[in-house]
C-alpha positions as CSV (number, residue, x, y, z in Angstrom):
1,X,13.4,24.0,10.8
2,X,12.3,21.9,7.8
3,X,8.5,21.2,6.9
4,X,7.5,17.8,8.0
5,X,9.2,15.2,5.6
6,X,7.7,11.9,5.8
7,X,4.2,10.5,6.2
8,X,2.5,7.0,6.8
9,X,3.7,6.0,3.9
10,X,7.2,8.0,2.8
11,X,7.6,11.4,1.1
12,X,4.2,12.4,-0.3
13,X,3.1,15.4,-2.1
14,X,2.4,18.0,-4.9
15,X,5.2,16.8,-7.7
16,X,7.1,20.2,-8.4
17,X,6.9,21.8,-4.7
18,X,8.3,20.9,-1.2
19,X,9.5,18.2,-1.0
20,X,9.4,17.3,-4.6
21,X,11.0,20.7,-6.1
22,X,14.1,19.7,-8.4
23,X,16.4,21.8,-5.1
24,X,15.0,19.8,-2.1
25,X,15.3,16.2,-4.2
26,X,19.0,17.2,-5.8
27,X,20.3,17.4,-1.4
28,X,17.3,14.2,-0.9
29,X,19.7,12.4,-3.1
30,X,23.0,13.5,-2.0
31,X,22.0,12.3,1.5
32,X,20.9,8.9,0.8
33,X,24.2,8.7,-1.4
34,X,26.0,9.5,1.4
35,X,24.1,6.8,3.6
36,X,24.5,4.0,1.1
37,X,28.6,5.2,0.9
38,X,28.4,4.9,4.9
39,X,26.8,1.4,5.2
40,X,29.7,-0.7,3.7
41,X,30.2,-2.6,0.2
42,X,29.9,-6.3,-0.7
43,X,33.6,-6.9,-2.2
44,X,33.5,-5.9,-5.9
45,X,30.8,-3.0,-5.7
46,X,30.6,0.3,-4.6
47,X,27.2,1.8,-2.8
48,X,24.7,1.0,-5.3
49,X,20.9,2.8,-5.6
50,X,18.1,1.7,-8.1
51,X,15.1,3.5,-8.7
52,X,11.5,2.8,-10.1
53,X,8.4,4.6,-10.8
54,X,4.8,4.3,-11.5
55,X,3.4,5.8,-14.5
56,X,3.2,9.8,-13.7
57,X,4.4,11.8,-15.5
58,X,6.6,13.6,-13.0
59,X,8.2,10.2,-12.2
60,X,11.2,10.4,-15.0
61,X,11.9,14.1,-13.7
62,X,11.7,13.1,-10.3
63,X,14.2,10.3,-10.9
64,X,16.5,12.9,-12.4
65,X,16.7,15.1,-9.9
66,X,17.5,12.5,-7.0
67,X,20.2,10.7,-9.6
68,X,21.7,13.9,-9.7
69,X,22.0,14.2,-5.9
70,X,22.9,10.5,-5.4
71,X,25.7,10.3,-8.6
72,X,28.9,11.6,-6.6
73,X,28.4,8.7,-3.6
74,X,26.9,5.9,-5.3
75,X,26.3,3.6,-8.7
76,X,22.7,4.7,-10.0
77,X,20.6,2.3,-11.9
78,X,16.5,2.3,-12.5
79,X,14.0,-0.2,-13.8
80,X,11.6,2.1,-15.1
81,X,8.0,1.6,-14.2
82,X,7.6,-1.2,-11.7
83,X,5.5,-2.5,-9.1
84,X,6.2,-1.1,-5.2
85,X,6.8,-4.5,-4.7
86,X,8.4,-4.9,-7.7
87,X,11.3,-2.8,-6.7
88,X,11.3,-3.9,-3.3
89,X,11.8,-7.3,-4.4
90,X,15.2,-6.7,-6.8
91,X,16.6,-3.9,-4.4
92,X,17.1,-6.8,-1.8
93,X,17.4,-9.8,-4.7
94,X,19.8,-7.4,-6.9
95,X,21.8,-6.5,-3.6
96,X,21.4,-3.0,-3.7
97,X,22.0,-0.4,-0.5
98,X,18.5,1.5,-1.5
99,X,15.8,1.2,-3.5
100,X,13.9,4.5,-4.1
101,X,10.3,4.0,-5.5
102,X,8.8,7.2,-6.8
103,X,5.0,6.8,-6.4
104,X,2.0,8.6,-4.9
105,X,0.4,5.1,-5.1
106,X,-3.6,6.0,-5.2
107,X,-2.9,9.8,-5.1
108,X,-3.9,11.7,-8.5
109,X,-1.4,12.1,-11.2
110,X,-0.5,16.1,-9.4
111,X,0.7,14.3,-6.6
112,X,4.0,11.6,-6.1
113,X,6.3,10.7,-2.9
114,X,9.4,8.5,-2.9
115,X,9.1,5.2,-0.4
116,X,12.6,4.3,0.4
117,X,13.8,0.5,0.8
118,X,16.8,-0.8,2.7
119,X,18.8,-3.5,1.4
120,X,16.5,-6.3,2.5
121,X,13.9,-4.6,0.9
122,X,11.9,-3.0,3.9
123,X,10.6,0.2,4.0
124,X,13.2,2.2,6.3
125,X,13.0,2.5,10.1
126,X,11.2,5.5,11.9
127,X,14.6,6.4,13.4
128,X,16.3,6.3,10.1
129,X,13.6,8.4,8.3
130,X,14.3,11.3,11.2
131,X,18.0,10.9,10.5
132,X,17.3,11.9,6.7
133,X,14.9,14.6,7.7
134,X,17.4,16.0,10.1
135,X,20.3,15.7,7.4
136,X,18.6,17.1,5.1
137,X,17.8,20.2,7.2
138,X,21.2,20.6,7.1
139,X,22.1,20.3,4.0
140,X,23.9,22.5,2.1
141,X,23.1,23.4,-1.5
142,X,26.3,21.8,-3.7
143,X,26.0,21.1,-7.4
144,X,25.0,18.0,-8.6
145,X,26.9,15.5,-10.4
146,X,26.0,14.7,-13.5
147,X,23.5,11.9,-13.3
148,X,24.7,9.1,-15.4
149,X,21.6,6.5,-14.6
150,X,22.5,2.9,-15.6
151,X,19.1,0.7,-16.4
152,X,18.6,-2.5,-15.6
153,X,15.6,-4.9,-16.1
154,X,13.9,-5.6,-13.5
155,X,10.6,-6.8,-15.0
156,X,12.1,-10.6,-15.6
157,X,13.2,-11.1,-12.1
158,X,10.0,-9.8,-10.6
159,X,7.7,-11.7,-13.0
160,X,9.7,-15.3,-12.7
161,X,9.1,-14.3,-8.0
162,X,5.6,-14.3,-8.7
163,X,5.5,-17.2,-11.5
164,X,7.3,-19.1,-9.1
165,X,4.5,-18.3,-6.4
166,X,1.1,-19.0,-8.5
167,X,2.5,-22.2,-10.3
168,X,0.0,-24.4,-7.8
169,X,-3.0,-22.5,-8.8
170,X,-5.4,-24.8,-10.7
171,X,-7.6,-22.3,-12.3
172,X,-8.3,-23.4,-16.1
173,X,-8.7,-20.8,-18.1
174,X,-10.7,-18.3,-15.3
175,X,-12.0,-15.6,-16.5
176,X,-9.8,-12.9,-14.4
177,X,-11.0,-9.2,-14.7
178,X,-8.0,-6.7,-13.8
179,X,-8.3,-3.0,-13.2
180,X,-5.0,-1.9,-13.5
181,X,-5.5,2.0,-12.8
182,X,-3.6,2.6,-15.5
183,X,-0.7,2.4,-13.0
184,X,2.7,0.1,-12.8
185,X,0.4,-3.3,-12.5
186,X,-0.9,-2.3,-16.5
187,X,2.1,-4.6,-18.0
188,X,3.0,-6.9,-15.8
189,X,-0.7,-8.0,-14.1
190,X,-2.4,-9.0,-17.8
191,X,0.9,-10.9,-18.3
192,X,1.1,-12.7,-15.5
193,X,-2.0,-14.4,-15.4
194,X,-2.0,-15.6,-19.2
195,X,1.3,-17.0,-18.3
196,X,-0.2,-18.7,-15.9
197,X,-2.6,-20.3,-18.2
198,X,-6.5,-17.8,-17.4
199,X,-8.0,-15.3,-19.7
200,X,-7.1,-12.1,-18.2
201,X,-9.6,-9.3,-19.2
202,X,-7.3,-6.6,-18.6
203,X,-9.1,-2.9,-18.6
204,X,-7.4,0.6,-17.5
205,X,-4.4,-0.4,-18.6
206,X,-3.2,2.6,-21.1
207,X,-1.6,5.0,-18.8
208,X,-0.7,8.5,-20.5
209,X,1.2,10.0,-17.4
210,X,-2.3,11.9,-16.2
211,X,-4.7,9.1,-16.1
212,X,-3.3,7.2,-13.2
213,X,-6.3,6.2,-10.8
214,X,-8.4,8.3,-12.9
215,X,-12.2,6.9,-11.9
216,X,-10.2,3.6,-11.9
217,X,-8.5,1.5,-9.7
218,X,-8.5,-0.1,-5.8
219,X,-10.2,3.3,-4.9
220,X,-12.3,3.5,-7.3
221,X,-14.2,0.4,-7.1
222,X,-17.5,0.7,-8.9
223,X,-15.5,0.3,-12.2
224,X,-14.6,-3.4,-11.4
225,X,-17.9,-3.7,-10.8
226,X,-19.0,-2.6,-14.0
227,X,-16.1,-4.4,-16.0
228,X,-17.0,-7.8,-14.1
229,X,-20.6,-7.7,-14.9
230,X,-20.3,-6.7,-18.6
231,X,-17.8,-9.0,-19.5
232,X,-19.5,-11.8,-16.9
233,X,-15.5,-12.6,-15.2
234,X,-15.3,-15.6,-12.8
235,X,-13.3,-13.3,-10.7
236,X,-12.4,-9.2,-10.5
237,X,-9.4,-7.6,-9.2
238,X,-8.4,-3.7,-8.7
239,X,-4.6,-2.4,-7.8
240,X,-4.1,1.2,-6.9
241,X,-1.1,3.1,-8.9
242,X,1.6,1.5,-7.8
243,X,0.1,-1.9,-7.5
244,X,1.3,-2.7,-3.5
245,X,-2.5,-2.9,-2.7
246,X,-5.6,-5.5,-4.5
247,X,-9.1,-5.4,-3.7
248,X,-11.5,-8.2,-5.3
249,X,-14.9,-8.9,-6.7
250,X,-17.1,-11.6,-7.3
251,X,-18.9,-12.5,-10.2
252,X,-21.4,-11.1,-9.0
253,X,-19.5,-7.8,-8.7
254,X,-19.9,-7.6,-4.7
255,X,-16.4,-6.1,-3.7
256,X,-14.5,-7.7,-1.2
257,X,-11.8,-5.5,0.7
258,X,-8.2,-6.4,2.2
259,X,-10.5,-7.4,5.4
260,X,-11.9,-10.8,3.6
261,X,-8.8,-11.3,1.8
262,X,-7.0,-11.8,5.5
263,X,-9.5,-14.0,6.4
264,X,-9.7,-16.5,3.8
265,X,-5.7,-16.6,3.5
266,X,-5.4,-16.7,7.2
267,X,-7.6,-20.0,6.9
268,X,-5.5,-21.3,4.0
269,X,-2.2,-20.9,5.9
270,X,-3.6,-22.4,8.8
271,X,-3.8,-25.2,7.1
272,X,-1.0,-25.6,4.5
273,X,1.4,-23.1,5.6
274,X,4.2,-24.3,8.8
275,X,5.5,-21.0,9.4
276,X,2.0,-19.7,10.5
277,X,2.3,-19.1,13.7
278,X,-1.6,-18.1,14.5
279,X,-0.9,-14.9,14.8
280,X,-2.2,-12.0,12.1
281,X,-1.4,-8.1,12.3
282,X,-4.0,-5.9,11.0
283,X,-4.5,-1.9,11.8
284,X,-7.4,0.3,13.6
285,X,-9.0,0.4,10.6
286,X,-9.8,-3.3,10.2
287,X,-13.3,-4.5,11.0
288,X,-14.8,-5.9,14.2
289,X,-16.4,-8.9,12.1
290,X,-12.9,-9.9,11.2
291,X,-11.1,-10.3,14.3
292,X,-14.5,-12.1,15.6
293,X,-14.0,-14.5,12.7
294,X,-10.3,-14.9,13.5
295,X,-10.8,-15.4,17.2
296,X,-13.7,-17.9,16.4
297,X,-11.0,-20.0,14.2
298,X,-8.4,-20.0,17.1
299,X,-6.0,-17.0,15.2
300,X,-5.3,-13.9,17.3
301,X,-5.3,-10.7,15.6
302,X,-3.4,-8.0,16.6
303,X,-4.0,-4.0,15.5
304,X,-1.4,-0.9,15.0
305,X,-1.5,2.3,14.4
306,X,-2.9,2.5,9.6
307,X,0.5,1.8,7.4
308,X,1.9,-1.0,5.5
309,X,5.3,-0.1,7.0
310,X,4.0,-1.0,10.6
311,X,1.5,-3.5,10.2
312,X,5.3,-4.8,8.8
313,X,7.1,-4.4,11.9
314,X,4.8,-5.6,14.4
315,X,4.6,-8.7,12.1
316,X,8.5,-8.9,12.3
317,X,8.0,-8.3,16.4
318,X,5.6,-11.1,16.9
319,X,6.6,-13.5,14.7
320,X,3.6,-12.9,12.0
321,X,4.0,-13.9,8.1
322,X,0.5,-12.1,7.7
323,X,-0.8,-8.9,7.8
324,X,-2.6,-6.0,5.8
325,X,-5.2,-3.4,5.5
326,X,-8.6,-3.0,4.5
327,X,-7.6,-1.2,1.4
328,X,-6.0,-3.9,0.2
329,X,-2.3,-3.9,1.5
330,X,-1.9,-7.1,2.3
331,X,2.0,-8.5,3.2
332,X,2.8,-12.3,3.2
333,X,5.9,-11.9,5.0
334,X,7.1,-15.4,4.3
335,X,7.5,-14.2,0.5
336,X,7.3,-10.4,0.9
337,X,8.6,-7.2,2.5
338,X,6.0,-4.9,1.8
339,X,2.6,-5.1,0.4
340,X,2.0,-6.5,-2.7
341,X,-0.9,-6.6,-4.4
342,X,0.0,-9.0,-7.8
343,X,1.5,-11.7,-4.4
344,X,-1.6,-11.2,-2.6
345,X,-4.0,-11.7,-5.3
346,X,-1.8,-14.9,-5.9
347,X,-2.4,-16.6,-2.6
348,X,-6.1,-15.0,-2.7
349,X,-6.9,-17.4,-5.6
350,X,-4.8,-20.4,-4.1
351,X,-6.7,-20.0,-1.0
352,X,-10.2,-20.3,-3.3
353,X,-8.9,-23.5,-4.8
354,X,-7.7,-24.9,-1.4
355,X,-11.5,-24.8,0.2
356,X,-12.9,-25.0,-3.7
357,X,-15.2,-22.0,-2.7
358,X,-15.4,-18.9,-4.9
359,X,-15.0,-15.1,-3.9
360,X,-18.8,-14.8,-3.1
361,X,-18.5,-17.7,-0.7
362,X,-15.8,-15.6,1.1
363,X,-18.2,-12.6,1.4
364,X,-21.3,-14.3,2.7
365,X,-18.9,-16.2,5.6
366,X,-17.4,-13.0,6.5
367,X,-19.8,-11.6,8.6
368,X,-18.6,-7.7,8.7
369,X,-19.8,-4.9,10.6
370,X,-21.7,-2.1,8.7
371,X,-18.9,0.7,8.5
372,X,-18.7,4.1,7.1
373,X,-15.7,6.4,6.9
374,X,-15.4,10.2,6.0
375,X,-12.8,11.9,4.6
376,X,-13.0,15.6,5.8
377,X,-11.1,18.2,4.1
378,X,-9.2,21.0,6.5
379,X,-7.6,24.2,6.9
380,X,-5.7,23.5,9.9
381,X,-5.0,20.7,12.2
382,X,-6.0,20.9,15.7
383,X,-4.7,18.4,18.4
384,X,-6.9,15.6,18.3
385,X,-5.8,14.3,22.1
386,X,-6.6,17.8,23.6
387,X,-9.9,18.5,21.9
388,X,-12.1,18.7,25.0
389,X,-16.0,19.0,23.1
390,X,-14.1,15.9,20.5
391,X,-12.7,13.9,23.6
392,X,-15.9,14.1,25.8
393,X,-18.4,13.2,22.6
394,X,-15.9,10.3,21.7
395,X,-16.3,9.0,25.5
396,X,-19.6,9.2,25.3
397,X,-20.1,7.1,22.3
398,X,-17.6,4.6,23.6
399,X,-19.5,4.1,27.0
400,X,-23.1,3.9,25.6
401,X,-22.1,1.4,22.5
402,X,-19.3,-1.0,24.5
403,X,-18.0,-3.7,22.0
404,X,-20.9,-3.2,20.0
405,X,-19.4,-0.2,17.9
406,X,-16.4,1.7,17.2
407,X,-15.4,5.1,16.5
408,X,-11.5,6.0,14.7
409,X,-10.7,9.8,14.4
410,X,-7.3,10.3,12.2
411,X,-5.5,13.0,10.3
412,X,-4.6,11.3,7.1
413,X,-0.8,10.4,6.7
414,X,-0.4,11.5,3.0
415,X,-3.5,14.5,2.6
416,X,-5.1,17.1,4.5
417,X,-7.6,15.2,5.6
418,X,-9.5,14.1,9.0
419,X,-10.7,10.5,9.0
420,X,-13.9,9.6,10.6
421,X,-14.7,5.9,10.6
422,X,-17.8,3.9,13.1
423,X,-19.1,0.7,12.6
424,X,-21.2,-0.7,14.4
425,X,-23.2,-4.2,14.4
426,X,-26.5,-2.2,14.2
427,X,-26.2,0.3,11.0
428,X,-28.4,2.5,12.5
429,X,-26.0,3.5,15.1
430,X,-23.8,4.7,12.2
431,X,-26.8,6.3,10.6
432,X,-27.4,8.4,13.9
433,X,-24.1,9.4,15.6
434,X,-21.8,9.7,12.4
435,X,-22.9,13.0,11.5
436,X,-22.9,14.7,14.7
437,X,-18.8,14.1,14.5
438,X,-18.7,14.9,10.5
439,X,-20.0,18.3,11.8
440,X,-18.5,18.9,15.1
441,X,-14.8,18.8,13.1
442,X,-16.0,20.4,9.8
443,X,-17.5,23.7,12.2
444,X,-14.2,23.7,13.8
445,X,-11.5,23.4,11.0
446,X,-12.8,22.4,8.1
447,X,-11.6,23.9,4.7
């Protein structure tokens, strides 16, 4: 039986072993060639594929290998290094069967994964993600084909989408710090916003294949921070690798996560935007002071389980065009398939020049819950459900703190990791409780 294959957020892993050894991504490709053959042709054109990567070094190899799997089923093209979104964007505006991003978005440069697109640009279904894992259990080994990889440019289509999005914004010449993790956003972000008439102050934007997210980037956010305050920026932003995710600072350098950006552009679209429908789809993760806010301002907030992919399809279910993360995946469905984090810092900065407020204003009227998460290395995994001294402590906590606190216990979708996260509206709740859990699961299986 075949290791698990997909995660929260695709195929993730260590670039060079399962799943991302040259044998096991030769048969990946060969069965999503053979799905894109399946599904049908426009007249004229065979199944096409296109590809894009971050800025690993692993990506070109990676690319090769599933090229050579893909090549005797379909028509194989790749942008290069793009955007997540990037390549969502052209798969569906290009019309092509798949689009196959190879990224480990805020992973180290070690690691990469491969998120598949349909042809309307979506991430794929749960049920079609088992169906590859199941195929490719099966697989056979064949040989390759020879992987003739045409190249397209994707870079002009994707930049004139988001031109086309920001042309309202009425920001002078803003001084815009951007953290580009020396990731896919180090072109393309710096670009954008001169085009758009600010003075971009572009920093970690040299990748070298190895320096991806490297004390940089949306998860690294004390360097915004410090690039905001030296070179005194109006306004800071921070993608991760594969630049599907934005967090924000003020000029002050206070970070604000992907919980105030869905509050201020949940007020903007309130506003300006018909197809808002009241409704917003965030995850477990998102704070307590958020949905208060929302609820106070007549929007109802809805929570799933932490991943882009479904805060996507339970804003598809209900009818949402806005949704996201607290790390900063934010999706605007009315423009957008997937997160985006160049799109999202877009309507970020429309929504500031709509009220005329800056970023700082959005953190002081965003009153959030004090909140802590821990990131626990392990050995093992233990069921979390069936853990009886876990189960019991967690009821406990829930009982004695009400509405007044909360308590998520995860495995991580794309490390060996447990997730603890509390909040609470009194910090000292957090200050007390949290490491009785931290050290119930590290004495059990911690690495």
């Amino acid at each position: 039986m075949i290791r698990q294959l997909f995660g929260t957020d695709g195929i993730r892993g260590r670039a060079g072993e399962f799943p991302l050894d040259e044998a096991t991504l030769i048969k990946l490709g060969q069965v999503i060639g053979s799905l894109a053959a399946a599904a049908g042709s426009k007249p004229g054109h065979g199944a096409r594929i296109v590809l894009g990567r971050d800025t690993r070094q692993s990506g070109a190899m990676i690319e090769k290998h599933l090229a050579s799997g893909m090549a005797r089923k379909a028509e194989v093209f790749s942008v290069g290094v793009i955007p997540t979104p990037g390549l969502a964007y052209l798969t569906r505006d290009l019309g092509f069967h798949f689009g196959i991003m190879i990224s480990a978005s805020h992973n180290p440069f070690s690691d990469n994964g491969i998120k598949i697109f349909n042809g309307r640009g979506e991430k794929i279904s749960a049920g079609l993600e088992k169906k590859i894992s199941a195929r490719l259990a099966a697989a056979r080994k064949t040989p390759p084909g020879k992987p003739a990889i045409g190249r397209i440019d994707g870079y002009a289509g994707y930049m004139d989408f988001l031109l086309a999005n920001g042309r309202e914004l009425k920001c002078g010449k803003a001084r815009i710090s951007i953290d580009c993790a020396n990731g896919a956003a180090s072109s393309i972000a710096p670009a954008l916003f001169r085009c758009l008439g600010m003075d971009p102050l572009p920093s970690h934007h040299h990748p070298d294949g190895r320096n991806i997210n490297v004390g940089c980037g949306s998860i690294n956010p004390q360097a915004l921070q410090r690039v905001v305050l030296d070179k005194k920026a109006d306004l800071g932003m921070s993608f991760d690798g594969d630049a599907d995710r934005v967090i924000f600072a003020d000029h002050e350098g206070k970070i604000l996560t992907g919980d105030h950006a869905l509050y201020v552009m949940a007020e903007y679209l309130r506003r300006c935007e018909p197809q808002f429908n009241g409704r917003v789809v965030g995850t477990v993760m998102a704070n307590l002071g958020l949905e208060k806010a929302l609820a106070d301002a007549g929007i109802e907030f809805q929570r799933t389980d932490v991943g882009d992919s479904r805060v996507y399809r339970r804003m598809k279910r209900i009818g949402s065009i806005l949704g996201g993360e607290p790390s900063g995946h934010i999706i605007l469905r009315h423009r957008q398939t997937t997160g985006d984090g160049l799109l999202a810092a877009l309507f970020f900065m429309k929504a500031l020049d709509f009220f005329g407020w800056s970023a700082g204003d959005v953190r002081r009227r965003l009153c959030l819950f004090p909140q802590q998460t821990v990131n626990i290395p392990i050995r093992r995994k233990k069921n979390l459900a069936r853990w009886q001294a876990l189960a019991q402590a967690e009821k406990e906590f829930a009982v004695r703190h009400g509405r007044q606190a909360r308590l998520l216990i995860r495995y991580s979708g794309t490390e060996p990791l447990v997730r603890v996260m509390m909040e609470a509206r009194d910090a000292g709740v957090i200050k007390n409780r949290l490491p009785f859990f931290t050290a119930l699961i590290q004495n059990e299986i911690g690495a």
